[in-house]
N, C-alpha and C positions, 0 to 999 in steps of 0.2 A: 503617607507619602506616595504608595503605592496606586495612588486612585490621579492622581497629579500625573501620571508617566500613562504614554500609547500603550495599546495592548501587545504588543510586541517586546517591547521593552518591558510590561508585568512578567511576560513567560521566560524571560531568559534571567530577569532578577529572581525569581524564585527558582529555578532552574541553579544559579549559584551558590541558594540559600543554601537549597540541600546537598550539595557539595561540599560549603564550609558546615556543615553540621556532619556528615561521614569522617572528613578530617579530623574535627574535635574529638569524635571518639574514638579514634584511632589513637590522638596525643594521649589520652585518658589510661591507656592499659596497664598495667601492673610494669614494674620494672625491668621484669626476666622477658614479658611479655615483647616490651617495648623496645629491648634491647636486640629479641631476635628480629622484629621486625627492623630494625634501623641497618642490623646486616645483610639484608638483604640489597642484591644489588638494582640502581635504579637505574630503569632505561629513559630512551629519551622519549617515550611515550607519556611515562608516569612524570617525568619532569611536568610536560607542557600539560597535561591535567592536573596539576596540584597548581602550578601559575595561570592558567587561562582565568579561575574564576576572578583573580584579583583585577586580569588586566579587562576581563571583561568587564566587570561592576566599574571601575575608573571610567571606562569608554561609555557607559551605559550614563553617568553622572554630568560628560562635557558634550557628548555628541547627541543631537537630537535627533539625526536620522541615520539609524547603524544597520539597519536593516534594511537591504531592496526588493527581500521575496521574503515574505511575511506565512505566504502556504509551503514553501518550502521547508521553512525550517519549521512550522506546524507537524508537517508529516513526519522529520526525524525525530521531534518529540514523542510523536504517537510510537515510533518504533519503540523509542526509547524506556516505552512504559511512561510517560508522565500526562498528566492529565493537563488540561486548557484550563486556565484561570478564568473564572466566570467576569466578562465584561460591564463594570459599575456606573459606567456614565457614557452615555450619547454625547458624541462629539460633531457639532456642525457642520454639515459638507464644504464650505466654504471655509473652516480653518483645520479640515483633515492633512497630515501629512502627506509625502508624496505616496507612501509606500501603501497606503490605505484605500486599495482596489476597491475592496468586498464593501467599504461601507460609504463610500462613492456610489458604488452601484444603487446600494439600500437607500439612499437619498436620492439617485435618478429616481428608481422605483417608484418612491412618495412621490415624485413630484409626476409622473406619467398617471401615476392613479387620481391624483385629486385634477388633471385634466380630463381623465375618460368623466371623470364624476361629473364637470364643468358641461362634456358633451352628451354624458348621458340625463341630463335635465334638460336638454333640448328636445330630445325623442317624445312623444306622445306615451309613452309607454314605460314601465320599470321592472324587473323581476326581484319577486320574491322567492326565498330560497327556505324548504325546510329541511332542515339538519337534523340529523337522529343520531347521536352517540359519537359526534364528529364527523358524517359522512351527510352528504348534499343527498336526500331520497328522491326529493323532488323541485320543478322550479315554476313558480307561479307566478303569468305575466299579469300586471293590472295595468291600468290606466294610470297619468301622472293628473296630479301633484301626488309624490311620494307623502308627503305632511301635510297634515286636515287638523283644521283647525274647529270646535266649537262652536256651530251659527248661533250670535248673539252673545256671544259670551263677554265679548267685549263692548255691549250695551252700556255698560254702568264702569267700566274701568276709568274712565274720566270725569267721573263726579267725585267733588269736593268732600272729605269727610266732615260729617257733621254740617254741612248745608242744610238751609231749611227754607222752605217754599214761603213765601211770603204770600202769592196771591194778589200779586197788582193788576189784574189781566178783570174786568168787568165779572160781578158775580151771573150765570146764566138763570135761567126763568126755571131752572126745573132746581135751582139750587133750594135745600129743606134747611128753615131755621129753628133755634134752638137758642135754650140760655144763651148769653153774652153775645149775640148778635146785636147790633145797633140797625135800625128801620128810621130810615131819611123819607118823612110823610112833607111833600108842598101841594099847596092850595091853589087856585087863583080863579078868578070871575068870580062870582058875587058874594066867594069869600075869600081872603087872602091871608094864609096864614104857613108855617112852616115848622115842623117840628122834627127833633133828634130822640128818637124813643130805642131805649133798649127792654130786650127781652129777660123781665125777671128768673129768676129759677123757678119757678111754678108753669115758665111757657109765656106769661102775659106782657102786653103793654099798654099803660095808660095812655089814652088818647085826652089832653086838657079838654073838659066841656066836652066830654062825649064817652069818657068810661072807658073801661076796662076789655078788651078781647084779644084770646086767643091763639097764639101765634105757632105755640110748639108745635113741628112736625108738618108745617104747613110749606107749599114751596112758595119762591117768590113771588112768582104767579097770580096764586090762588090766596096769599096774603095780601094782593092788590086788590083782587075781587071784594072780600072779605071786608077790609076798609071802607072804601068806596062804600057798599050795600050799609053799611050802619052810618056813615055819614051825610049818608039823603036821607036818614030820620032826621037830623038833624039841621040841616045848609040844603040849600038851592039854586043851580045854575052855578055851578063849580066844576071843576078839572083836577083832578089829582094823580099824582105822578110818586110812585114808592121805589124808589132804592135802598140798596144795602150800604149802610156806611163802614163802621170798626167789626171783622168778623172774629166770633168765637174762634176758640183753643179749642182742638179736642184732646185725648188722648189712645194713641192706639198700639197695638201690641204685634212685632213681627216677628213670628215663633218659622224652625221646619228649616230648610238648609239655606240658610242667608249666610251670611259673611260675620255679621255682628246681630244675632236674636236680641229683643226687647222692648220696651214701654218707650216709646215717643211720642214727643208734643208739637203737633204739629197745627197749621194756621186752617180753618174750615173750610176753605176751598180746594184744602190739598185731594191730589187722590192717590190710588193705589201706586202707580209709579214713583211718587213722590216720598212716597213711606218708606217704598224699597231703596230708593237711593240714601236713604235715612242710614237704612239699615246695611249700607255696603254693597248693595247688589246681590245678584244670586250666586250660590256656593258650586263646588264642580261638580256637586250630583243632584242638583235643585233641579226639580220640572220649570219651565221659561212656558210653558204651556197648560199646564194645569195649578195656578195660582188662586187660591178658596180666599175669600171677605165670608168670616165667620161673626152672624152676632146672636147674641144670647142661644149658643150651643147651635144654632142655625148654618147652616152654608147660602145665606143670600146672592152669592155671584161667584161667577168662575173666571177667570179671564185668561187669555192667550195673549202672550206678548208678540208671537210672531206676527200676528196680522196688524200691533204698532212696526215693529220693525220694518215689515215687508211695504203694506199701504200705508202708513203714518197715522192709519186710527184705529179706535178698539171699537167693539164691536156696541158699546155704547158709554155713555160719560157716565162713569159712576162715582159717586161723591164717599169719600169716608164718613161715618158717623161717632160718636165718642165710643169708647170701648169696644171698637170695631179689632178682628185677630184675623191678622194677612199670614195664611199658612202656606208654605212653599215646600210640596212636598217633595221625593225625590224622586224623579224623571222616571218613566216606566220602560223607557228602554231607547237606543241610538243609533241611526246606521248611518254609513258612510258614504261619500257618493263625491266620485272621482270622475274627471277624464273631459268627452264635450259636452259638459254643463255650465250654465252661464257662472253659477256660484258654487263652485265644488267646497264643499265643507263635510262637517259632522251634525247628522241632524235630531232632532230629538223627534218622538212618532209616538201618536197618542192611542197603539194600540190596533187599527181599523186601517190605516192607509195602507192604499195599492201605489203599484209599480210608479201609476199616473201622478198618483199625489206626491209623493214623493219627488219625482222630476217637478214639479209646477214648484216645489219648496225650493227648488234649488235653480230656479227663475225661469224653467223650461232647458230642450238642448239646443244645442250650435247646428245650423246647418250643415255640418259634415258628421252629423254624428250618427252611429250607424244602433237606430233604436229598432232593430230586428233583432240586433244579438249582443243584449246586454249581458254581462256576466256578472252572478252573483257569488261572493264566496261566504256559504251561507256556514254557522253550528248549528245543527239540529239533529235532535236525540243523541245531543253526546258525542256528535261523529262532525268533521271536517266536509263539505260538498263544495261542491262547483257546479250553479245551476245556472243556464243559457236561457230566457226568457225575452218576450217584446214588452215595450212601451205600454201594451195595452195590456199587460197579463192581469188578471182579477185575482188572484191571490194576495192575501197581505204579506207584507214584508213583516220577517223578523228581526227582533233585538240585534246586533252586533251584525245585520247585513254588511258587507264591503260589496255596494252596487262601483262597478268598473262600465262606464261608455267611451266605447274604443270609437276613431273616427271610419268610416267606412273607408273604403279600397281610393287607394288617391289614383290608381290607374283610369284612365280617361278610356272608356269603352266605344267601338263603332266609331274609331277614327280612322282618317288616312293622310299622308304626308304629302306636301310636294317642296320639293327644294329644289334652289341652284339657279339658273338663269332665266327668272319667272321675275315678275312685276308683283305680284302677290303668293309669298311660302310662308307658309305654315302649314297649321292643321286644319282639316274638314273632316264637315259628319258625313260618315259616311252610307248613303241612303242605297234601297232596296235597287240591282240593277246598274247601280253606277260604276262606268266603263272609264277610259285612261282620257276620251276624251270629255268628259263629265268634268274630271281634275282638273283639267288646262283652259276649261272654258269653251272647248273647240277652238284651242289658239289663242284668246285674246288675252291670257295671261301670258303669255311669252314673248322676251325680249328680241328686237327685230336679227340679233344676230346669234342669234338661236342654234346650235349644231342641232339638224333635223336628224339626221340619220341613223343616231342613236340618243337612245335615255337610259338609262336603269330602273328598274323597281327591282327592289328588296324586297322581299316577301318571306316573312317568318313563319316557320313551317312547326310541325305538333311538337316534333323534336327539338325546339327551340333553336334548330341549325337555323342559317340563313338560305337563302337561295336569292341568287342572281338571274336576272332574266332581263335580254336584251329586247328594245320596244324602239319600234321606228318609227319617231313622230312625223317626218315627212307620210307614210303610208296610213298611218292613223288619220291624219287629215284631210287624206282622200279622200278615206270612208273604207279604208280595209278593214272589215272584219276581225280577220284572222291577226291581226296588230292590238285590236282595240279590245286588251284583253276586259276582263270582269274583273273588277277590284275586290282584297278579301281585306278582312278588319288587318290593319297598322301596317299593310302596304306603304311604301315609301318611295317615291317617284323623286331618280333626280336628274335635271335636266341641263345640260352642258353648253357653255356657250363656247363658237366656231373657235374662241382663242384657248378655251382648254385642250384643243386635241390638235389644234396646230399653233405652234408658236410665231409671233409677230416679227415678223422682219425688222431689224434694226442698220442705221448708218450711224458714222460718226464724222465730227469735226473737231479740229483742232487746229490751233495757233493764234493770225490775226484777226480774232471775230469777236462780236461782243459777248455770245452765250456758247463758250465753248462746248461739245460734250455730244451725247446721244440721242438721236432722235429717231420716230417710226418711220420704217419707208414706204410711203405711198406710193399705188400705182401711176407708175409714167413719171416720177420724182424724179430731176435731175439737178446735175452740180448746182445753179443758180437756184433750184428750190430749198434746196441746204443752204447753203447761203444765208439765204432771207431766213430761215427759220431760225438761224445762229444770231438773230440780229444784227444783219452786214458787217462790212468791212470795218476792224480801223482804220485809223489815219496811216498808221507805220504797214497796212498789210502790204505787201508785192502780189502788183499785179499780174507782173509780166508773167509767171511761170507759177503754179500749184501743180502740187502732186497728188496723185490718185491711186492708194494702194488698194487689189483687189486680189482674194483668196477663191481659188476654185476649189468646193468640196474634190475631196480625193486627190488631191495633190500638193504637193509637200510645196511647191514652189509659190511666191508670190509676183504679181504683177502690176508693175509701176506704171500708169500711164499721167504722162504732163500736159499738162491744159492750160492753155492762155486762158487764164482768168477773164483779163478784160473783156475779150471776148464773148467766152461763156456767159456771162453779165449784162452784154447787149444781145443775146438769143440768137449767138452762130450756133448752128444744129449738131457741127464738128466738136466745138470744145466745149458745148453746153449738154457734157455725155450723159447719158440715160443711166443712171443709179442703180447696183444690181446690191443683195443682201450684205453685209456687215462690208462694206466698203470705208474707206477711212481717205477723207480730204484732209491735207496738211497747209497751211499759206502762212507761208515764211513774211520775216518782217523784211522790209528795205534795207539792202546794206549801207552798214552803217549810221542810220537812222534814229536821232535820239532828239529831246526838247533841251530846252535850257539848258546848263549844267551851274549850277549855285554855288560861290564860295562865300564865307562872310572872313570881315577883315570887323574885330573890336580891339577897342583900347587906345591907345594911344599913336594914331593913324592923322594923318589931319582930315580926312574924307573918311571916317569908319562905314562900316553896310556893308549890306549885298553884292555880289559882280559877279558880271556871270562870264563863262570861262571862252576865251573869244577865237581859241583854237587847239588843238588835240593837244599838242605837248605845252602849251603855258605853263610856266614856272613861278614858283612864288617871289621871286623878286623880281619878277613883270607883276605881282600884284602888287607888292608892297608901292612901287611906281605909280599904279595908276590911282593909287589908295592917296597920294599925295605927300607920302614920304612921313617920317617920324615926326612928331613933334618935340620940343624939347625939353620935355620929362619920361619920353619914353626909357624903358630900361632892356635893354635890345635883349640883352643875356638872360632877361627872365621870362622869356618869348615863350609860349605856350600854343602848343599846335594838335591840333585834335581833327582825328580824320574814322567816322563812324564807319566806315564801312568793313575797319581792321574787327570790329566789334562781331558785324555779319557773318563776315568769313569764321571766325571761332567759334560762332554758332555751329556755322554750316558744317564743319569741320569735325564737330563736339569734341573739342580741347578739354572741358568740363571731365567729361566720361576719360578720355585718355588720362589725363591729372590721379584721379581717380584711382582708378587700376593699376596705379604704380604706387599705391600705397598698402603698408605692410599687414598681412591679411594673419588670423588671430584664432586658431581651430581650439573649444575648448573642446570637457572630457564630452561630453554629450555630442556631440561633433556639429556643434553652430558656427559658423563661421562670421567672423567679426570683423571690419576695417576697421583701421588705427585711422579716428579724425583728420583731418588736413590741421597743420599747423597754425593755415591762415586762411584767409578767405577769400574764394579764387569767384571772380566775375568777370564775365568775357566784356562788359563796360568800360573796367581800366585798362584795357589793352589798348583802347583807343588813342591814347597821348605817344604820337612821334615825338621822340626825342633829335633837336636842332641845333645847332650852329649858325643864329640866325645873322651874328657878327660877320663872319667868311661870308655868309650868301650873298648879303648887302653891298660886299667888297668883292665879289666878281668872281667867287669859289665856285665853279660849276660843280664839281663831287659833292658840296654842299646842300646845293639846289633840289628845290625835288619836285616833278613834277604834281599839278592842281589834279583833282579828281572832284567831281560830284559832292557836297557835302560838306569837305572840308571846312576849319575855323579855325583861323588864326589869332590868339588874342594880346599885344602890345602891353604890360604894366607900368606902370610907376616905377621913377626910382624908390627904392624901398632903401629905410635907414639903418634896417639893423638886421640884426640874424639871431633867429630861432631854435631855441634850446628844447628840445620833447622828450619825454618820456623819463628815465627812472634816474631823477633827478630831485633838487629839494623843491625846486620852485619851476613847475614849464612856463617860459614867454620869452618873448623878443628881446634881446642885450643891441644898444647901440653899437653900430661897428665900426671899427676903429682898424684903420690901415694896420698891417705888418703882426697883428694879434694873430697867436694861436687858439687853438681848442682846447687847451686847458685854460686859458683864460674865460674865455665865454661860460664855460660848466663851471667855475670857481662865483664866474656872480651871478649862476643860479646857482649856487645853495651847495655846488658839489651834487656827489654821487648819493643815492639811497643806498640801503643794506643791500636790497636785491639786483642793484644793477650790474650786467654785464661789461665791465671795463674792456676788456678786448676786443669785443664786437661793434666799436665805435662806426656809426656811419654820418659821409656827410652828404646831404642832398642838397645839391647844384638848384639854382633858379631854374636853370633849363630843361631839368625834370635829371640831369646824369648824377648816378648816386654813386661816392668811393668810401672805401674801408679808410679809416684814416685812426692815429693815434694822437695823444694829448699833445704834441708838440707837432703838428700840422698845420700848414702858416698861409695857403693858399686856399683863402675864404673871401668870401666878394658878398656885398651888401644882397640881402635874398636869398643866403644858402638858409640851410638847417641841419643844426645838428641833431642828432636821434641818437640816443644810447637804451640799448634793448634789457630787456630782465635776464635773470640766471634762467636757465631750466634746471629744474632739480629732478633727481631721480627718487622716489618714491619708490620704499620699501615694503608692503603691509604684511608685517611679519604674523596681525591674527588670518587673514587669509592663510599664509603658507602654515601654522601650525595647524588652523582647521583641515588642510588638507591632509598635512601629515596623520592628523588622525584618524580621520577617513578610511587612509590606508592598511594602520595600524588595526582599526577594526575589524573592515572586512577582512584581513587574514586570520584577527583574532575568530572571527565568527565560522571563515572556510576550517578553520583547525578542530572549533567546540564541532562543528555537525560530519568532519571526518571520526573523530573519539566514539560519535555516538552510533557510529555504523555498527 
């Protein structure tokens, strides 16, 4: 059970062990024993130490987090004399408790180290570290790839086991026959004949009408010659053509570090490659370079597989013969070879190769590779080195070389910089002699608005400080001398335009223009060039009067000056004023000045549409008038009047956020502060429905009336035949409505009330949007109201919350009381 519970909760469960085991033997004493101690009297210390272990073990079984400081009560233990229970199982960082700092950390940890790991395989480089007896003595940099792999090792990993060479590929002119080869002899001119002759085991074949010759050990070649010469004893004025048809079996034997040694039967064209894939491929300590074709105790050939792997050929076609033994001995020795090499691997070395061969095995280096100062991490006589050698060293490498080729210095030498407000920055070489104006062109790299007066060069000094040093390019391009200084390597020149060291004048505009906003002020800029730059006037701007506010540095007051527009506009000199820095033009609109203003009239209207509003105070029953009066299904009382702009203003206003902020705020222990949801769903959209009286307006109610705005829509319904039942009811929908019925009627033919409905909180919603509290015998209902009846709210108890908490509490005192005892 003990391995199932956090490591906190193990130390305090064993912590109570040993408490009820002190108690037991206490119960255990002799009678006279047990009877002195039972007179003794008990304080209220010894009470809450003889109960704590109970009520802690209960707390430790319900509560899963009883503990907030896990070192804490570690270190009272340590006073205590009790040892840490050794930790049985890793527990995921992502389902750690809260209380579990220390192995949070330990999983940050992993997870920062297997990054550095991610970045340090991007480095060119890796450190090896050797360790003596637990302590790091030394640390040795090599070259990357950390992991070398075998060159060739993976030659044969993709051959088929038990594959065997067929030999459909044409037999070549130097291929040597033997028993059970078949020899395809045709004729023709002035004799025409064709024969399939195999080679008996003696070597021979009968040639029909011409005997008996020769064939073992001969190649195909020299078997044509052969033919041909005995066949002009015989024929005259003939052509003959010898191929190989069905080829011999042989059998051959692959002994020495293969994968699978032994006797295969393989097809007579095969060769030495073909044997080895027979046999599995080469083992992990097989020479790939010194492979023996043994026949009769003989070593007839040696072959190197790298010059197939590397060029795709060997050094010549050698054919197996029967009872030929392919011996694969083991490798004579391997070095390593990391860093900038085309093909960094592990290489096998047949004893003789230099520095140079070596690199050419490993495909040559990379252009940045610095083969002045290879490092070798060599064993010889028994002892560890580190040998620094070139490319060309004539020495052979030994067995277990780790050759490391570092890239040379990535720092770019004999440069110089220029930046900043130049046509052409970067960097240049920088040649023997060359001065500041060398850098610039003598000018023609620099942009026409150029701050002359000063540049900067930076110039990095032995002590790797910096130093600044002022350069006056105006005086350089005179021809001063004493300006144009001498460039030193990784000087840096930067060169400033007029608007970095003085800032650009700005004006502004605002109001009736089309591009409100800031722009730069040019010399001799006045009002009417702002203007235009704003993309003139609108239609609504005023002419007659603009204002022109202007700020003098160093003084707090500002100055309004007014300007006939119009004027300014047709280039009077007076009101068309000369522009001075951060000035600000205002141009108010036309008083009063506005386009259409829109109402729509739908529904049941006898002219519905658009009308636009024909004077400031027009009222809606001037509209309903000019709309053509009601028709006659209109249902006046369920007039619906909607005016967006009431929507705008509670934007503008943010009613939202007020709503909001008046709802009941929720601090738990942690101290997060929580709103209580809104009940309902507040959108500043339905605010838009004016509620009317559109009966009284039509009948001459002026307090009724209300004046048109922009926007507004009015929409005229149907008579409507019945009235609407919603909400927590059996059946919600429309009940035909029937004069002088109350509200319990209408809810009795849906269905009555649900379990959940609020009876008391009946409401009833008017056509005309007006909504009252009403009860079951409520008798003033009109075709198009609705009734609503809301649910209960119920109050929810969650008694496992408040017991979790209780316990909570209980704990942590039980726990402040165990680590007071243990002081």
């Amino acid at each position: 059970m003990l391995r199932y519970l956090s490591h906190p909760m193990r130390l305090l469960l064993c912590s109570v062990s040993q408490r009820a085991k002190r108690l037991k033997r206490k119960r255990r004493l002799p009678p006279r024993r047990k009877k002195l101690f039972l007179k003794k009297p008990r304080s209220k210390k010894k009470i809450v130490k003889n109960f704590l272990p109970a009520i802690t073990f209960l707390f430790v079984l319900v509560s899963p987090v009883f503990c907030q400081d896990y070192e804490l009560l570690r270190q009272y233990l340590e006073r205590a004399g009790k040892e840490e229970p050794e930790v049985q199982e890793v527990v995921p960082a992502e389902k750690l408790p809260l209380f579990s700092d220390t192995l949070r950390f330990e999983a940050k940890k992993a997870e920062e180290i297997k990054k550095a790991k991610v970045e340090e395989e991007k480095l060119p480089y890796f450190d090896e570290y050797i360790v003596i007896n637990g302590d790091t003595v030394q640390t040795i940099r090599k070259a990357t790839p950390k992991e070398l792999t075998l060159y060739g090792s993976s030659f044969f990993e993709r051959q088929q086991e038990g594959a065997v060479y067929m030999g459909d590929s044409p037999a070549p002119q130097n291929y040597r026959l033997g028993p059970g080869d078949e020899i395809i002899i045709n004729l023709w001119g002035g004799v025409s004949a064709s024969y399939s002759l195999s080679v008996d085991r003696d070597g021979k074949i009968v040639i029909p009408q011409a005997g008996a010759l020769s064939m073992a050990g001969l190649t195909l070649g020299a078997a044509k010659n052969v033919i041909a010469s005995h066949l002009r004893k015989i024929y005259s004025d003939f052509q003959l053509d010898v191929a190989l048809g069905k080829v011999k079996a042989i059998r051959v034997y692959v002994i020495g570090d293969v994968k699978y040694p032994g006797g295969y039967t393989l097809n007579g064209l095969a060769n030495v490659v073909n044997a080895l894939e027979m046999a599995g491929g080469i083992g992990e300590h097989g020479s790939l370079r010194d492979i023996r074709i043994i026949q009769a105790g003989r070593i007839r050939h040696r072959l190197d597989l790298y010059m197939l792997i590397q060029e795709g050929k060997l050094e010549k076609e050698i054919f197996l013969l029967p009872n030929d033994i392919i011996y694969v001995p083991p490798a004579r020795g391997w070095v390593s070879v990391r860093g900038r090499v085309k093909r960094p691997a592990i290489y096998e070395i047949a004893g003789t190769e230099k520095m140079s061969d070596i690199l050419s095995l490993a495909g040559g280096t990379l252009p940045d590779a610095d083969i002045q100062h290879i490092m070798v991490d060599r064993i010889e006589k028994g002892e560890h080195r580190i040998v620094t050698v070139d490319s060309s060293d004539t020495d052979a490498v030994l067995f277990g070389d780790d050759i490391s080729v570092f890239p040379i210095d990535y720092t770019r030498r004999r440069l110089v910089f220029l930046e900043g407000n130049v046509n052409i920055s970067g960097c240049f070489e920088l040649k023997e002699g060359m001065r500041v104006s060398d850098l610039i062109g003598d000018g023609e790299f620099l942009l026409e608005d150029t701050y002359l007066k000063r540049a900067d060069l930076i110039r990095l000094l032995p002590s790797q400080k910096r130093e600044l040093i002022a350069v006056d390019l105006g005086a350089v391009l005179a021809g001063d001398e004493k300006e144009n200084l001498l460039l030193k390597e990784d000087d840096r020149l930067i060169v400033y335009s007029v608007w970095d060291v003085q800032r650009k004048d700005y004006v502004s505009i605002d109001g009736m223009v089309f591009s409100p906003g800031k722009f730069e002020l040019f010399e001799n800029m006045r009002v009417s060039d702002l203007v235009f730059e704003a993309g003139g006037l609108l239609k609504k701007a005023y002419t007659g009067r603009a204002e022109l506010s202007r700020v003098y540095p160093g003084e707090d007051s500002t100055e309004v000056i007014y300007i006939d527009l119009e004027k300014a506009l047709k280039g009077d000199p007076q009101e068309d004023v000369l522009l001075q820095p951060d000035d600000y033009l205002f141009i108010r609109e036309v008083p009063g000045w506005k386009l259409q203003e829109i109402v729509t009239v739908l529904g049941e209207v006898n002219f519905p549409g658009n009308y636009a509003i024909v004077r400031k105070e027009e009222k809606l029953s001037e509209l309903i008038e000019r709309a053509g009066g009601f028709t006659n299904d209109a249902y006046i009382k369920g007039a619906v009047f909607v005016r967006p702009s009431i929507t705008e203003e509670a934007v503008r206003r943010d009613l939202r956020r007020i709503v909001e902020n008046t709802q009941e705020a929720i601090i738990d222990s942690l101290g997060n502060i929580q709103r209580v949801p809104l009940l309902y769903t507040f959108r500043e959209e339905n605010l838009n429905r004016v509620i009317i009286n559109l009966e009284k307006i039509v009948k001459g109610d002026k307090k009724e009336d209300i004046v048109l705005q922009d926007g507004d829509t009015i929409f005229i319904p149907r008579k409507p035949s019945g009235v609407s039942v919603l909400g927590s009811v059996a059946s919600t929908g429309t009940i035909k409505y029937i004069k002088g019925k109350n509200v319990g009627y209408y809810l009795e033919k849906a269905g009555g009330f649900t379990r959940n409905a609020d009876k008391g909180e009946i409401r009833l919603v008017k056509a005309s949007g007006k909504v009252i509290k009403c009860g079951l015998r409520f008798r003033d209902i009109e075709p198009g109201d609705a009734i609503v009846v809301p649910q209960t709210v119920k109050k929810k108890t969650d008694w496992g919350k408040i017991l979790q908490d209780s316990i909570t509490i209980v704990s942590g005192l039980a726990t402040t009381l165990y680590i007071i005892l243990k002081l």
